[in-house]
C-alpha positions as CSV (number, residue, x, y, z in Angstrom):
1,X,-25.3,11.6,-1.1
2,X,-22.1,9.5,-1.4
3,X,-22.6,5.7,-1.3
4,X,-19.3,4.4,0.5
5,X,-18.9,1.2,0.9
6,X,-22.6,0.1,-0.9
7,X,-21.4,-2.1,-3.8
8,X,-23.4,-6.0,-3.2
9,X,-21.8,-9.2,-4.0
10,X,-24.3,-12.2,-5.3
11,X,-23.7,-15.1,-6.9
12,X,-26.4,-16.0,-9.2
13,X,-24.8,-18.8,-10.5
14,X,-22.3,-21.6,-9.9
15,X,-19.8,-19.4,-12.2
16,X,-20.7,-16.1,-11.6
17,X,-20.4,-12.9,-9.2
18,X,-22.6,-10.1,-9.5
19,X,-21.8,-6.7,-8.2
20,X,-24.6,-4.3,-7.8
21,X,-24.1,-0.4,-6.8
22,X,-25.0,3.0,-7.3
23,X,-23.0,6.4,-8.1
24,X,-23.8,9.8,-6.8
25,X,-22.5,11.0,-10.1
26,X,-24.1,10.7,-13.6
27,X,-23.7,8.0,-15.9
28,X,-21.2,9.4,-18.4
29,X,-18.6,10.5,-15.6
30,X,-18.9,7.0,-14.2
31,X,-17.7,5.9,-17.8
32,X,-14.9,7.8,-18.2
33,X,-13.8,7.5,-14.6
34,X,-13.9,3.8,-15.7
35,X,-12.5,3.7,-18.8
36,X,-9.8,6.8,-19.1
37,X,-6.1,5.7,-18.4
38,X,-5.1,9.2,-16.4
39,X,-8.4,8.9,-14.2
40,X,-8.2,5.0,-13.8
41,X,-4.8,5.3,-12.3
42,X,-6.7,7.9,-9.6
43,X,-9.5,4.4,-8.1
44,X,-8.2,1.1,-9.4
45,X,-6.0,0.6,-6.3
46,X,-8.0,2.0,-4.0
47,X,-5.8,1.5,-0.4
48,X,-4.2,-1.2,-1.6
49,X,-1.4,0.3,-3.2
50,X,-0.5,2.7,-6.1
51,X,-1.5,2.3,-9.9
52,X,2.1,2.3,-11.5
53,X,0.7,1.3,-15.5
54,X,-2.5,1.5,-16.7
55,X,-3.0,1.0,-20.8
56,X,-6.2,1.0,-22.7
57,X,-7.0,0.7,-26.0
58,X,-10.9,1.3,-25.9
59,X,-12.1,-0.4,-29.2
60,X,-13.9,-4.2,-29.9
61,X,-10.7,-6.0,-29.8
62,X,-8.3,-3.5,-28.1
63,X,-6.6,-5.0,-24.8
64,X,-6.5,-3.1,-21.7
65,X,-3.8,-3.8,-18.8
66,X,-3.8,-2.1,-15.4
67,X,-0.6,-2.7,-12.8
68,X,-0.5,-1.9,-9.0
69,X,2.4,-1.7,-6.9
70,X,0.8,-3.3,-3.4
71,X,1.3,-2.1,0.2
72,X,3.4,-5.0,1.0
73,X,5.8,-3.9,-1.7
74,X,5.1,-6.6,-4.7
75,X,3.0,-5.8,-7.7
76,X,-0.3,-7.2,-9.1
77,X,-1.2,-6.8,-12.7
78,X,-5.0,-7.3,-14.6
79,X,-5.7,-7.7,-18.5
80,X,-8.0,-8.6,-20.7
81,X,-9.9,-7.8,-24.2
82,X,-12.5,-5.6,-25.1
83,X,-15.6,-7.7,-26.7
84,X,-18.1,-5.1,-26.8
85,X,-18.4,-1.1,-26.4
86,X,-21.9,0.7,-26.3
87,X,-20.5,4.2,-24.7
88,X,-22.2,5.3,-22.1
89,X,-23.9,2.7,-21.0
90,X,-22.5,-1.2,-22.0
91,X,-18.9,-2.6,-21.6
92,X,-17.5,-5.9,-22.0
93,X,-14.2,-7.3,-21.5
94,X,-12.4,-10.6,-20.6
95,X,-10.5,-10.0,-17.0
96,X,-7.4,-12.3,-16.4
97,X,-5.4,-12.1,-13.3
98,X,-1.9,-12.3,-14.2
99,X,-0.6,-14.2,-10.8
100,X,-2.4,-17.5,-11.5
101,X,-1.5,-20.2,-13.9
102,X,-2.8,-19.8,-17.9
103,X,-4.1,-16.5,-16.8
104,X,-5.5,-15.7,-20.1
105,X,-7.2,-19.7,-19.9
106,X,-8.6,-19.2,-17.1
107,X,-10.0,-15.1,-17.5
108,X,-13.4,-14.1,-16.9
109,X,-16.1,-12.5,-19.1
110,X,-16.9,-9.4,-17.4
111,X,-20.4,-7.4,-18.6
112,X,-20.5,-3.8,-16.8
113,X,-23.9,-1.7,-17.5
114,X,-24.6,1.3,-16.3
115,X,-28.5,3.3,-16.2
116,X,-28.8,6.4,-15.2
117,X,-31.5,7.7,-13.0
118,X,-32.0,11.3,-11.9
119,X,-28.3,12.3,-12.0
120,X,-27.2,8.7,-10.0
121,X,-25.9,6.0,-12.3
122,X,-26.5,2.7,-10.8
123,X,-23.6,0.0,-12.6
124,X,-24.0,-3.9,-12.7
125,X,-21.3,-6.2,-13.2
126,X,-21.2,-9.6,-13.9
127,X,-18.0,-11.5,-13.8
128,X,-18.7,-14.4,-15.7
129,X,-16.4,-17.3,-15.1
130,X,-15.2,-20.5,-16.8
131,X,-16.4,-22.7,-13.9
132,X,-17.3,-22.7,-10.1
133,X,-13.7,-23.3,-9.3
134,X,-12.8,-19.9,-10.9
135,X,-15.4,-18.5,-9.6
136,X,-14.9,-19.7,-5.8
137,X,-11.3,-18.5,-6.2
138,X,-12.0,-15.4,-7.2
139,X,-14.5,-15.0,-4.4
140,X,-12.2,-16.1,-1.8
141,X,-9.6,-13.9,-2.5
142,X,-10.6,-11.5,-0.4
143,X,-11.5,-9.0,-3.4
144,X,-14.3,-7.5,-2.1
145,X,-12.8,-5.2,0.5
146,X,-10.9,-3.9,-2.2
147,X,-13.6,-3.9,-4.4
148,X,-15.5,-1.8,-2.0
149,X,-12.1,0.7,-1.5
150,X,-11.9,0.7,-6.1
151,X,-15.5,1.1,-5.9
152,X,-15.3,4.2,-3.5
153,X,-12.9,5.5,-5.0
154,X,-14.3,6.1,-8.5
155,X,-17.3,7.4,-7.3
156,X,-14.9,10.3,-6.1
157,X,-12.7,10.6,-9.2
158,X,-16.6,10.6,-11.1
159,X,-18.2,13.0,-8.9
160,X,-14.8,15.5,-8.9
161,X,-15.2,15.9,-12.6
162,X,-18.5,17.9,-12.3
């Protein structure tokens, strides 16, 4: 049973997001839907656009950078750091946004886990950022319709590698 459109947006605290949802796939397809450049390239956008650059360098201290090519024709780019790997299960990363000011000053601390459960793999993400200000931006940004699109769309690219 696909889940379309189930992630959940909380904010715990004054500088975080949490993002709660669960995958009709198991846990180690969700992984390398999520961390494979070729199948990355297939979600991140989801109908916002088209993945034009993805690189990853999956190691503690490898950077990863993903770029999209918007529908309205101008492009929006993501990087960040890998802090910690525990494959399948545990992956954390800073996330900047490379259209604000000192986007590597102002990136966020982002901790993804992921249990599995009778073939389902149910992910948490906490988006952990420098303040409420970075925080409330991020929020207002309007990125959780496209969160929900991304979101939807690697729980296809997952459940198509079966």
């Amino acid at each position: 049973m696909a889940t379309s459109g189930t992630a959940k947006v909380t904010l715990p605290a004054d500088n975080q997001i949490l993002i709660t949802r669960e995958f009709d796939a198991p846990r180690h397809l969700v992984w390398r839907a999520y961390t494979e450049p070729e199948l990355i390239k297939r979600w991140w956008a989801g109908e916002h656009g088209h993945v034009t650059s993805v690189e990853v360098d999956l190691r503690v201290g490898g950077r990863w950078r993903y770029v999209m090519r918007a529908n309205g024709g101008f492009e929006v780019a993501f990087h960040g750091e890998y802090r910690e790997i525990v494959a399948p299960e545990r992956l954390v990363d800073t996330e900047a946004f490379e259209g604000i000011p000192d986007p590597d000053g102002n990136a966020a601390l982002v901790t993804l886990t992921l249990v599995e459960k009778d073939g389902r793999t149910y992910s948490e993400m906490l988006v952990e950022h420098r303040d409420q200000a970075g925080r409330d931006a991020h929020v207002n940004s309007g990125m959780e319709a496209g969160m929900q699109e991304s979101m939807d769309a690697l729980e296809r690219v997952a459940a198509s590698l079966a």
